[in-house]
Every structure is written in structure tokens, then in C-alpha cells.
C-alpha positions as CSV (number, residue, x, y, z in Angstrom):
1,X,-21.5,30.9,-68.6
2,X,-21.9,27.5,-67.5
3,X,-21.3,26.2,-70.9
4,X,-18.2,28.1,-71.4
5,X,-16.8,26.7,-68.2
6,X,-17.5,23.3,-68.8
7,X,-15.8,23.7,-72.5
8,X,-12.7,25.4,-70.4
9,X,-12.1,22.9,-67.9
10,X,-13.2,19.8,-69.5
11,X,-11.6,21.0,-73.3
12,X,-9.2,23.7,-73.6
13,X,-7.1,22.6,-70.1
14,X,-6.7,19.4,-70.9
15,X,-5.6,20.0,-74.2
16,X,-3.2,23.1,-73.3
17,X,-1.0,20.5,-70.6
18,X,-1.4,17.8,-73.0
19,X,0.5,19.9,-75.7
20,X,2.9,21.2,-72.7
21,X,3.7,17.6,-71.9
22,X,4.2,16.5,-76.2
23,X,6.9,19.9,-75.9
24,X,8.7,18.8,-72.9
25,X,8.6,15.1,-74.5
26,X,10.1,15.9,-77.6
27,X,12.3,17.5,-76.6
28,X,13.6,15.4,-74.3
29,X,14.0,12.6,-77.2
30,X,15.8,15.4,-78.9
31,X,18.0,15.5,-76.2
32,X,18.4,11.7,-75.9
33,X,18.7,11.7,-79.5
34,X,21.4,14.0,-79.9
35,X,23.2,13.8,-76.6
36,X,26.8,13.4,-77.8
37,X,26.6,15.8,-80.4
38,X,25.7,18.3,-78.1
39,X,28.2,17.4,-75.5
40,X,30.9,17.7,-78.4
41,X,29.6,20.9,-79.4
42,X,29.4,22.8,-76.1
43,X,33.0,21.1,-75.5
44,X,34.6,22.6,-78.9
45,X,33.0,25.8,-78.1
46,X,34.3,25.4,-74.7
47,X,37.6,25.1,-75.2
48,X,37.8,27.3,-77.8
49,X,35.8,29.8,-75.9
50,X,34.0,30.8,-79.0
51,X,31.0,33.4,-77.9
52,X,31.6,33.8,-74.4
53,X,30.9,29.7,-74.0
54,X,33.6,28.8,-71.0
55,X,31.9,31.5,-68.8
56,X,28.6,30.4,-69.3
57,X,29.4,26.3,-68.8
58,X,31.2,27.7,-65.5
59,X,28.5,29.4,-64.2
60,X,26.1,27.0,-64.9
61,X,28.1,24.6,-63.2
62,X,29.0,26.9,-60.4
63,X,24.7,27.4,-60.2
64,X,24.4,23.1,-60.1
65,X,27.1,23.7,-57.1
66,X,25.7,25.8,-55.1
67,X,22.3,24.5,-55.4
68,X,22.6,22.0,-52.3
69,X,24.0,25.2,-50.0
């Protein structure tokens, strides 16, 4: 048991938040990568209101709002 807890805490922990830290990383640089391109694309959609897209900017912009109350 005592081997299997040493292998968890000092192997398989580590290892799992290292990979959860890569993912949040990359895709981050994604982001950063892409930025405008993304911005144009949720602003065609948008406008357009292709999909349902102007009701979910505005409530996610009504949720960053309301955040501070």
C-alpha cells in the first residue's frame, strides 16, 4: 500500500496537473494565436445571427455584467 501511495503522490499527480497545465497552455497560445479570427467570426455570426449567436454573445456579456453585483 505504501508503494502504491508513493507512486500516486509522487508520479501519477504530478503528471495528471502537469498535463492539465500543457491543456490550459495551449490553448491559450491557440487563443493568442488566433484571436482576430475568432473575434471576426463570432462578429459575422453575430450580426448575422446565424445559430442562435446574438443571444448567446448577449448573455454572456450580460453574465460578465452582472458578475461585480
Amino acid at each position: 500500500m505504501k508503494k502504491y501511495l508513493n507512486y500516486l503522490f509522487h508520479e501519477m499527480l504530478p503528471a495528471l496537473f502537469k498535463g492539465i497545465v500543457r491543456f490550459v497552455m495551449e490553448t491559450f497560445t491557440v487563443v493568442k494565436l488566433y484571436f482576430w479570427w475568432l473575434a471576426i467570426l463570432i462578429a459575422v455570426l453575430y450580426f448575422a445571427d446565424i445559430g442562435g449567436t446574438k443571444g448567446w454573445v448577449d448573455g454572456v456579456f450580460r453574465s460578465i455584467k452582472n458578475i461585480g453585483r
